[in-house]
N, C-alpha and C positions, 0 to 999 in steps of 0.2 A: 624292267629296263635299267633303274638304277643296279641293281645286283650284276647284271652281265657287265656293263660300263664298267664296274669295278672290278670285276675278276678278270675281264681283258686290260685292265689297267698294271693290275699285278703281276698279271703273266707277263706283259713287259717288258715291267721293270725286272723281273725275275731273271727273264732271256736276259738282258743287257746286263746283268751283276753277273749273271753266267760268265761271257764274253770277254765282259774286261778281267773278271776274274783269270779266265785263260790264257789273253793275251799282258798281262801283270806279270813279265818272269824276272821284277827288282826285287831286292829282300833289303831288310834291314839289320845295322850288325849293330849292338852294344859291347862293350867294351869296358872291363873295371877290371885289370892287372890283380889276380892272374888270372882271371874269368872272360869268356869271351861266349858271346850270344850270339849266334847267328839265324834271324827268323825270315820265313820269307814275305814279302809286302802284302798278300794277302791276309797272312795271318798273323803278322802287326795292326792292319785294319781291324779285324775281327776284335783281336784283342781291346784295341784300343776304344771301338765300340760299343764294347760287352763291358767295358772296365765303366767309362761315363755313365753307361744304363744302371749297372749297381750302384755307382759312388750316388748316384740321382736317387735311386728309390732308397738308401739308407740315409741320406737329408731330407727326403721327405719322411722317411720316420722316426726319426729324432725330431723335427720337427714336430711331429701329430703327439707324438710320444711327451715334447716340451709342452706344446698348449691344452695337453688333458685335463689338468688341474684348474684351469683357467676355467674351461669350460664346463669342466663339475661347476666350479662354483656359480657361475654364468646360469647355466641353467638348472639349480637351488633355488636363485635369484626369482628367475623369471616363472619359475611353479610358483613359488609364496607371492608374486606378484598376481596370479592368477587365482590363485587362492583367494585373497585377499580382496579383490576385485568380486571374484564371487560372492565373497559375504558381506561386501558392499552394494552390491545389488538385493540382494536379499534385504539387508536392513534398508534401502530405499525404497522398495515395494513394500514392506514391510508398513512402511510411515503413510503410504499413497493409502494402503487399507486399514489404516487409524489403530495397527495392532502394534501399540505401544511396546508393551513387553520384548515382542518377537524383535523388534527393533535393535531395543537394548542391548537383547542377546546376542542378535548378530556383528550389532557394533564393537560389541565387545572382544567377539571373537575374530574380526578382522585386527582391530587394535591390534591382538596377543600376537600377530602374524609381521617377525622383521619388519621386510618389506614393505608393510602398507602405508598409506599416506594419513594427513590429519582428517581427510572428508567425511572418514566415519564414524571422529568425534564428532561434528557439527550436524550430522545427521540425528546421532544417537542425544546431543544436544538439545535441538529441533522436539525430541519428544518429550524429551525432559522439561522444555517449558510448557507444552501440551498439558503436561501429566500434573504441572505445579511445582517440580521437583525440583525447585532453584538450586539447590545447593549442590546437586547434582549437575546440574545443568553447567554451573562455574566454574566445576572441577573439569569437565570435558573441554569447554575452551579456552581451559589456563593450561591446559596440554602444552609443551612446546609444539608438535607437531600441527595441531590448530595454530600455533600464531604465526606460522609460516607469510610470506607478501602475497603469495597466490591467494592466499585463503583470506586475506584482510577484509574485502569487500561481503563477503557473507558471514565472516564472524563479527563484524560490526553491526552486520542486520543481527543480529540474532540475540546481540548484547543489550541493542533498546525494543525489541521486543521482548529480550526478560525485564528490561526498567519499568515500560510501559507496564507490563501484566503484575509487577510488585506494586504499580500504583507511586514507580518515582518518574514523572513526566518531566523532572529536570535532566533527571541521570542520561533517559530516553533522548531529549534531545539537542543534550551534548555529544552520544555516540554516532547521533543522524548528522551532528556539525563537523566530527573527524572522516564522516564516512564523506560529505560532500566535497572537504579537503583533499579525501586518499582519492576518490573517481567519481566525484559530481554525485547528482540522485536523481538515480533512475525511477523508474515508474513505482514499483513499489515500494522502495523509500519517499517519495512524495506522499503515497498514500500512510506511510507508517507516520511522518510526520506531520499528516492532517489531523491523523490519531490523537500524536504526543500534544500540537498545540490545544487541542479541544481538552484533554484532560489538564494542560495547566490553566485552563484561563487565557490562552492568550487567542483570543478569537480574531482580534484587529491583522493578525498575519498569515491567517487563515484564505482567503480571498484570492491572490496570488497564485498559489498554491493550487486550488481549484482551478483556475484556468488555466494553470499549465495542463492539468490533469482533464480538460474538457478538450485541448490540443491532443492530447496524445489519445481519443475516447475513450477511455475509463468510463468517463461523465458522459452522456447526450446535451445537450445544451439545457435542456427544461432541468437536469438532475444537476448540474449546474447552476443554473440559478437558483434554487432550494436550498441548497447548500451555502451557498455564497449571501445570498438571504438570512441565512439562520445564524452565517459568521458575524454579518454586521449587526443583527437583530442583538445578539450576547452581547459582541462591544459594544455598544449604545448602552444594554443595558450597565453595563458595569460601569456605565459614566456619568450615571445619576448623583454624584456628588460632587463631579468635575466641570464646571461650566465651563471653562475654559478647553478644555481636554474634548468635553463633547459638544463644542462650536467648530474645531478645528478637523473632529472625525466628520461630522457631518458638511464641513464644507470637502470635505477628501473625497466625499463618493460623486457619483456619477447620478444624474437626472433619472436613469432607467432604475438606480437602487433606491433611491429616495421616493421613488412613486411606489416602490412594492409597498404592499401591505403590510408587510410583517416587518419590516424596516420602520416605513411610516410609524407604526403601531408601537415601538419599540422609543423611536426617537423621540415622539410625540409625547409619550410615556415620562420620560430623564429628562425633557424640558420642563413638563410640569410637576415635576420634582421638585426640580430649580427654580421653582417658578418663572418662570417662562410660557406662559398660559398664551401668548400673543405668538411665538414660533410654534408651538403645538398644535394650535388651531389652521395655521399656515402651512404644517407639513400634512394634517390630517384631511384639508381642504382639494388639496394639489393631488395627493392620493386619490381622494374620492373620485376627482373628476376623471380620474386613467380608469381607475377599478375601484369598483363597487365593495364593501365589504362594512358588516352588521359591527363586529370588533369598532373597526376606525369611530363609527355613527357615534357610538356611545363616546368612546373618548373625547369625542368632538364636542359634545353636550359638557364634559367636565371642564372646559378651559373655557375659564375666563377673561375675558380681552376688554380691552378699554369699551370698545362701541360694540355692546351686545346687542344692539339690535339689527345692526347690519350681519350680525354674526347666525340673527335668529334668521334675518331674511336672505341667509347664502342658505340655510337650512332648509327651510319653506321653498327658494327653487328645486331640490332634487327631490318632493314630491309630484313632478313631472314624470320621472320616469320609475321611481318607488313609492307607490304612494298603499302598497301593501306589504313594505317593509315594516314587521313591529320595532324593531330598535330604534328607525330612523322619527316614528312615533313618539316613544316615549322619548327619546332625545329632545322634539319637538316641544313635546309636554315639559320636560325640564327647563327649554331656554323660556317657555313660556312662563312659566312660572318662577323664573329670575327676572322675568321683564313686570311680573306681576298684572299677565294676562290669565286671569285665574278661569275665566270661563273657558279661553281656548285652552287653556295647560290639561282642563280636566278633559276635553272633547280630546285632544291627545291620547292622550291614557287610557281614554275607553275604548278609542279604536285602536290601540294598541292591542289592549286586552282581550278586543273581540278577534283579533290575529291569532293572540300567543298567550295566553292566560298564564303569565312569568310572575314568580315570585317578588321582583324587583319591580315591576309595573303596579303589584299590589298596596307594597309599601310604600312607594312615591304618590299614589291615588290615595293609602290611606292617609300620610302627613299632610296634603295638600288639604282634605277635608277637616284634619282635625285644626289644621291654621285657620280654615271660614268657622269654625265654630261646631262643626257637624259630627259631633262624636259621636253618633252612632253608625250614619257608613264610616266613618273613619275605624271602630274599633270591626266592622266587616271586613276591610278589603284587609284589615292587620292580620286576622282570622285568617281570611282565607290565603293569604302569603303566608302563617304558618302551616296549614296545611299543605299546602303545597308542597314546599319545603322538605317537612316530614315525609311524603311521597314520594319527593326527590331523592332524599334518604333511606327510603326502605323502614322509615318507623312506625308504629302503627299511629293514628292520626286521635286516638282518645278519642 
């Protein structure tokens, strides 16, 4: 249908250019002394026609003719950008299947390509700290084309995870502080920097950290509290010679960190360092009553407080609900035997022993008898807490 529409479109205009062409009997004259042109009006159209069509297609080919070289070069360009691209895929998959070398190689050979950008230093970077190859590694992101602003955010990762793997956790987290400066820290810069603070020491900054990373679930809530446990657990511990320092951390935490065990256990620990035997007992107490745990029992028996016997009889209530706990036992048998209850201290100890037959329950049952006099279970129970020992050991027992 479109095909007839247009051939009776042309036929036409064909008729009508017929027509006027026949009924057209004006001409045109030119004139330039002594030359004189006489054309008729048809055939000045024509010309004049025929003349546009050419002057038109030899501008457009001077044209095509002017931007050829452009376009060589244009698409030179855009091949080695494809190129290049290619063998940046390659060395990316390359790194996904841990084949370091193949990496290398293809980093390198996009490198060698004009065109290509700095990505495939940082990639070929990336294996070089895999591989240990720091020196390597430095020379790829001291590239100018790595230090580009595009690429800032991932070569700053990549510079404190070569600090962090050299074991400079300062270096490390100076690069995670310009990186937060250039674009904040994203999820796995938090994580790099839970890294860097754990290998310097600085546990107390640690906490933070975690819970942003339990917002964004990295962490479940339980693998967050573990963690954030084990941050305060380290600073506490590191503040066993600061009593000021480890008053001020412990009043910082929260009721729910201070009741963990491992916290408790930690702080309870660096106070009786400090002697502080009266806050130890108080942190080790308050624990207990949340949760239960053999660790705290013992430490609880080491502190000593002005009034040991209310201390023995906070003891003696939680065998209400343990009273087949061997720690909480031989703890027993200790306060007892600071109160100089020597028949309970010893009924302790045995039922401790008949629990846990512990090396350390041996040798508190053996001094306690060799203080009544009794040197000969005393040099047993010494005996048999050497042996035990030795079994614990892997030695043979003689």
């Amino acid at each position: 249908m479109r095909l007839l529409f247009a051939f009776l479109l042309l036929a036409a205009l064909a008729v009508l250019a017929a027509l006027l062409f026949r009924l057209n009997a004006g001409y045109a004259l030119f004139v330039a002394p002594p030359y004189r042109v006489e054309l008729s009006l048809n055939a000045f159209v024509l010309v004049v026609v025929g003349g546009f069509v050419v002057l038109h297609l030899l501008l457009r080919l001077a044209a095509r003719i002017a931007r050829m070289p452009r376009e060589v070069r244009e698409s030179r360009v855009r091949r080695n950008r494809e190129r290049a691209r290619a063998k940046q895929d390659a060395a990316l998959v390359a790194l996904l299947e841990g084949r370091y070398g193949k990496v290398r190689q293809f980093a390198d050979e996009a490198l060698a390509i004009p065109q290509s950008t700095g990505l495939p230093a940082l990639i070929a970077a990336r294996a070089a700290i895999d591989m240990h190859e720091f020196a390597a590694a430095e020379a790829l992101l001291a590239r100018p084309d790595a230090s580009t602003p595009s690429l800032a955010v991932p070569r700053l990762m990549l510079e404190a995870d070569m600090a962090l793997a050299q074991g400079q956790s300062g270096e490390a987290l100076a690069k995670l502080a310009e990186l937060r400066r250039e674009a904040g820290l994203h999820t796995a810069a938090l994580r790099l920097e839970v890294r860097a603070l754990t290998a310097a020491g600085r546990s107390a900054e640690i906490p933070p950290l975690v819970d942003q990373l339990v917002k964004r679930k990295v962490y479940d809530p339980t693998q967050g509290d573990l963690l954030r446990a084990s941050a305060h657990a380290e600073a506490l511990a590191g503040l066993r010679h600061d009593a000021a320092g480890l008053r001020a951390y412990w009043n910082r935490l929260s009721d729910t960190d201070r009741i963990n065990p491992k916290v408790a256990r930690a702080g309870a620990a660096s106070f009786l360092a400090l002697g502080g035997d009266r806050e130890a007992a108080e942190i080790v107490s308050r624990s207990l009553e949340r949760a239960w745990d053999p660790d705290l029992v013992a430490l609880y028996a080491e502190c000593r407080t002005a009034d040991s016997t209310r201390q023995l009889e906070t003891a003696e209530r939680w065998l209400g609900s343990h009273s087949q706990d061997p720690a909480l036992l031989q703890a027993l048998g200790r306060l007892c035997e600071r109160e100089a209850l020597w028949g309970k201290a010893q009924s302790y100890y045995e039922a401790s022993l008949a629990l846990d037959d512990h090396w350390r329950t041996h040798v508190a049952l053996g001094e306690l008898h060799a203080r009544l006099g009794r040197t000969e279970l005393a040099n047993a129970h010494l005996a048999a807490a050497l042996k035990r020992t030795l079994r614990e050991l892997g030695a043979p027992a003689g």
